[in-house]
VEXLUM-584923 format. One record per atom (N, C-alpha, C): chain; residue in one letter; z, y negated, x negated; atom name. Coordinates in steps of 0.001 Angstrom, whole numbers, plus 500000, padded with zeros to 6 digits. Each point is the difference from the previous one (the first is absolute). Example, Ala and Ser with C-alpha at 12.3 -4.5 7.8 and 13.67 -1.06 7.14 Angstrom:
VEXLUM-584923
  c  r      c3      c2      c1   a
  A  a  507800  505690  486810   N
  A  a  500000  498810  500890  CA
  A  a  500000  498800  499100   C
  A  s  499280  498950  500350   N
  A  s  500060  498810  499180  CA
  A  s  500730  498910  500770   C
***
This chain:
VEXLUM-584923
  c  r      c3      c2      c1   a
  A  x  458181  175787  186939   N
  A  x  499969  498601  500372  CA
  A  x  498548  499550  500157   C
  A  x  499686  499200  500733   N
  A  x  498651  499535  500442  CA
  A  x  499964  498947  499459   C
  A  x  498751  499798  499457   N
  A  x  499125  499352  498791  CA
  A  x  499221  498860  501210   C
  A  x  499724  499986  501052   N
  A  x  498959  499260  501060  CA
  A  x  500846  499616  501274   C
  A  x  500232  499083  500593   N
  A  x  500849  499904  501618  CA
  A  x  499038  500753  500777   C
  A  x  498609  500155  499921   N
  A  x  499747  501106  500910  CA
  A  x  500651  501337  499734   C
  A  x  500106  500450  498790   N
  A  x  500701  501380  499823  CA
  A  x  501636  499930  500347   C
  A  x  500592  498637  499823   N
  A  x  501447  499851  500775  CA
  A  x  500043  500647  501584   C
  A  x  498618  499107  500117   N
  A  x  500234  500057  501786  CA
  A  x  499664  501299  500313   C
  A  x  499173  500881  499682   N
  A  x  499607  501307  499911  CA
  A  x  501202  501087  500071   C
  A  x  501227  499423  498925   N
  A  x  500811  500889  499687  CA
  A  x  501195  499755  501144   C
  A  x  500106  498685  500550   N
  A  x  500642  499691  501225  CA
  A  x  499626  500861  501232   C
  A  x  498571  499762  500141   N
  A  x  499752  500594  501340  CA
  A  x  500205  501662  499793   C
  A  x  499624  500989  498743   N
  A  x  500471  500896  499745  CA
  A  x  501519  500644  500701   C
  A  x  500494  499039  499334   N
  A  x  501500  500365  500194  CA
  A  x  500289  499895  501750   C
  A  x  499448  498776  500457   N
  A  x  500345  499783  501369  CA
  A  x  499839  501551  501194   C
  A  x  498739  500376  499138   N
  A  x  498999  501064  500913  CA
  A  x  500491  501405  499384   C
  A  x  500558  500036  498942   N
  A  x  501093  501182  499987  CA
  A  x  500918  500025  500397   C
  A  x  500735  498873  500096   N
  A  x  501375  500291  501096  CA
  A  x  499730  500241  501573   C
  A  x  499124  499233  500286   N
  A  x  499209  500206  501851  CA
  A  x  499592  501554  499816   C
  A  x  499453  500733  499051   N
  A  x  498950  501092  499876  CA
  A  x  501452  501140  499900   C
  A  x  501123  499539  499812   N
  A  x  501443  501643  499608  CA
  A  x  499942  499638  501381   C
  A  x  500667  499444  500339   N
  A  x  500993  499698  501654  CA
  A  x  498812  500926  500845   C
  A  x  498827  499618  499779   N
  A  x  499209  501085  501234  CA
  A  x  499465  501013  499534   C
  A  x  499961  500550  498459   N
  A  x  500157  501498  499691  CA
  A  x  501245  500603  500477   C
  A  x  501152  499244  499863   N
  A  x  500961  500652  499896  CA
  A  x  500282  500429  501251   C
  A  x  499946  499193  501162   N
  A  x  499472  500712  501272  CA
  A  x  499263  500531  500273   C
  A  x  499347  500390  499739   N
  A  x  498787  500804  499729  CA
  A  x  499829  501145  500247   C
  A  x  500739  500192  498512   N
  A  x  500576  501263  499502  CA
  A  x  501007  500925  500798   C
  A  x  501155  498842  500816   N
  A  x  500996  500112  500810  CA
  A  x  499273  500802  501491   C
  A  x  499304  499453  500165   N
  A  x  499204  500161  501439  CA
  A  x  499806  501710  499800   C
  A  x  499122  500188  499128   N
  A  x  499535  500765  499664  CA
  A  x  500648  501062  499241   C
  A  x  501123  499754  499866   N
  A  x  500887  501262  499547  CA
  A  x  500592  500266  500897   C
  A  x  500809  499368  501288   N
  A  x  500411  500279  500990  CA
  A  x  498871  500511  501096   C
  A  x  498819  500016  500080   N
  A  x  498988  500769  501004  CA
  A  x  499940  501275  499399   C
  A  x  500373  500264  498421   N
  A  x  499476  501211  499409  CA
  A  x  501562  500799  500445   C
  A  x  500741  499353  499735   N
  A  x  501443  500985  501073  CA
  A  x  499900  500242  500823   C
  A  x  499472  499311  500848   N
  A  x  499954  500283  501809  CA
  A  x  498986  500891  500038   C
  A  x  499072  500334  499340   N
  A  x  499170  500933  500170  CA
  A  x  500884  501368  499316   C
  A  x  500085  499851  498637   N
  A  x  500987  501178  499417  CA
  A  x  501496  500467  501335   C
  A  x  500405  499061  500498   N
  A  x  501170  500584  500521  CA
  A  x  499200  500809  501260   C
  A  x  498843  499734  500332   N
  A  x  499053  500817  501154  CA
  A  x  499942  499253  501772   C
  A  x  500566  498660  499921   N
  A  x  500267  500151  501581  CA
  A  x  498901  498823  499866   C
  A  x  498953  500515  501106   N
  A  x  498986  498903  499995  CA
  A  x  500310  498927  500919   C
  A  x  500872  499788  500982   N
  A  x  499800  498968  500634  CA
  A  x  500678  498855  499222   C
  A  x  501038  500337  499070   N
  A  x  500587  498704  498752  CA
  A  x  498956  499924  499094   C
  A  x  499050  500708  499757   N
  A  x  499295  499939  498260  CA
  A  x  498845  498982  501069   C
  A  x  499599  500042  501032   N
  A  x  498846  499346  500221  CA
  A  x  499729  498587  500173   C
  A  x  501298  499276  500539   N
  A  x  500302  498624  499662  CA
  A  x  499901  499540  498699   C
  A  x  500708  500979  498765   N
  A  x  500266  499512  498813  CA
  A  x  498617  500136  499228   C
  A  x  498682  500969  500463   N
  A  x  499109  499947  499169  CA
  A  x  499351  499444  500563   C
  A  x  499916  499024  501117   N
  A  x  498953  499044  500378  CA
  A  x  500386  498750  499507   C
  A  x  501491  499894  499643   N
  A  x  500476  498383  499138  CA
  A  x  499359  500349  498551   C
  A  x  500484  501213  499342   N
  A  x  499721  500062  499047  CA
  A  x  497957  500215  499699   C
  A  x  499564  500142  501079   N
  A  x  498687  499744  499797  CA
  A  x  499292  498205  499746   C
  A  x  500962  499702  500938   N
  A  x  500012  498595  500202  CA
  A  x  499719  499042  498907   C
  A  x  501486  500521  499167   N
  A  x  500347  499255  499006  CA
  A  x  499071  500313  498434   C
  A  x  499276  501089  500260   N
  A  x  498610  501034  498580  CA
  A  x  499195  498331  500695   C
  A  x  499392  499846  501241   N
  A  x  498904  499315  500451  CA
  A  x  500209  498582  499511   C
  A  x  501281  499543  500532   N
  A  x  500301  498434  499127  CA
  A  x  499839  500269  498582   C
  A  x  500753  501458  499552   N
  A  x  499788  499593  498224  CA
  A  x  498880  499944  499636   C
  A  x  499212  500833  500379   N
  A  x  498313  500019  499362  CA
  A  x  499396  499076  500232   C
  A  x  500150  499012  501498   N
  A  x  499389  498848  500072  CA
  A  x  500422  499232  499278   C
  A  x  501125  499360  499316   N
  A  x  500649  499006  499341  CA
  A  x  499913  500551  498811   C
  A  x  498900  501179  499291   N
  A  x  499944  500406  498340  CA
  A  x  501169  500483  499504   C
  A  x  501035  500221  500610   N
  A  x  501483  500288  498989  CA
  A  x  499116  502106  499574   C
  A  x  499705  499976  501240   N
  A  x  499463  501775  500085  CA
  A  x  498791  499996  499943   C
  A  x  499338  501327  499314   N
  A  x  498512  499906  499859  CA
  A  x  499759  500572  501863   C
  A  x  498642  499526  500415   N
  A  x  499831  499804  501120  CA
  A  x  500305  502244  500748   C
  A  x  498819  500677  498458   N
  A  x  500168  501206  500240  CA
  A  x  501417  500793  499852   C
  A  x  500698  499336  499330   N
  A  x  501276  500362  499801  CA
  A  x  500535  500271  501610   C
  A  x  500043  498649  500568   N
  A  x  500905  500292  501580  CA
  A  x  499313  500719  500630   C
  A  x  498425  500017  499896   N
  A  x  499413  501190  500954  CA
  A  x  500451  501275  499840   C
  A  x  500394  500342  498826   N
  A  x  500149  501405  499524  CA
  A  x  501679  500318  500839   C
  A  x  500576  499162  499584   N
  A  x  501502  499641  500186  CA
  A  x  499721  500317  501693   C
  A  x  499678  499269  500628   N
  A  x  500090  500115  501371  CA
  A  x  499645  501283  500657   C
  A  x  498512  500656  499242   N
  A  x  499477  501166  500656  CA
  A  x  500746  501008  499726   C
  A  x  501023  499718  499026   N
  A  x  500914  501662  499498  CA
  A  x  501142  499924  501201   C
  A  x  500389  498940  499816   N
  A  x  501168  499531  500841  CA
  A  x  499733  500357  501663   C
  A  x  498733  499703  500772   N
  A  x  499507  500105  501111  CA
  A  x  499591  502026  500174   C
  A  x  499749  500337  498598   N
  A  x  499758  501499  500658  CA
  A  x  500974  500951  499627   C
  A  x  500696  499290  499634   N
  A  x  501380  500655  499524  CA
  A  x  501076  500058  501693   C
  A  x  499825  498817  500515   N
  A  x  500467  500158  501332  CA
  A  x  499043  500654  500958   C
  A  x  498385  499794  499593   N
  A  x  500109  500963  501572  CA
  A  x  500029  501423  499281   C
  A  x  500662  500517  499454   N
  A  x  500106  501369  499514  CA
  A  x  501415  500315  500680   C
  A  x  500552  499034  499913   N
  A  x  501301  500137  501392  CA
  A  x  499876  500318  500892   C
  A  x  499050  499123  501220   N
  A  x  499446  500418  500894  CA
  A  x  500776  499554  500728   C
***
C-alpha cells in the first residue's frame, strides 16, 4: 500500500503500462514463433512475409522499451539468416 499519492499514482500508471506492455509481448512472441515455423517447415516463400512482420513487431518493441533495444537486433539477425540459409 502506498504511503504518498505520488507513490499511488506511480503504482496506477505501473499497472496501466503492464497491461499495454503483455498484449504486445504477447504478440510478439506470437509473430515470432510463427516465422520460426515457417522457416523450420523450410518453404521460403511463406517464412519470408512472416519474418519481416515478425521483424517489424522486435522494432516497435524495442522502440516502445517493452524489449531491450539489443535484444530485437539479435532476434531479427538470427531470424533473417536463418532464412537466407533457405535460399
Amino acid at each position: 500500500m502506498a504511503n504518498h499519492a505520488s507513490a499511488a499514482k506511480r503504482n496506477r500508471q505501473i499497472i496501466k503500462r503492464t497491461e499495454r506492455n503483455k498484449g504486445i509481448r504477447s504478440a510478439l512472441r506470437t509473430s515470432v514463433k510463427k516465422a520460426r515455423s515457417a522457416i523450420e517447415s523450410g518453404k521460403a516463400e511463406e517464412a519470408k512475409p512472416l519474418v519481416v512482420a515478425a521483424s517489424s513487431f522486435l522494432a516497435r518493441a524495442a522502440s516502445k522499451g517493452i524489449i531491450h533495444l539489443k535484444n530485437a537486433s539479435r532476434t531479427t539477425s538470427r531470424l533473417q539468416s536463418q532464412l537466407a540459409k533457405l535460399g
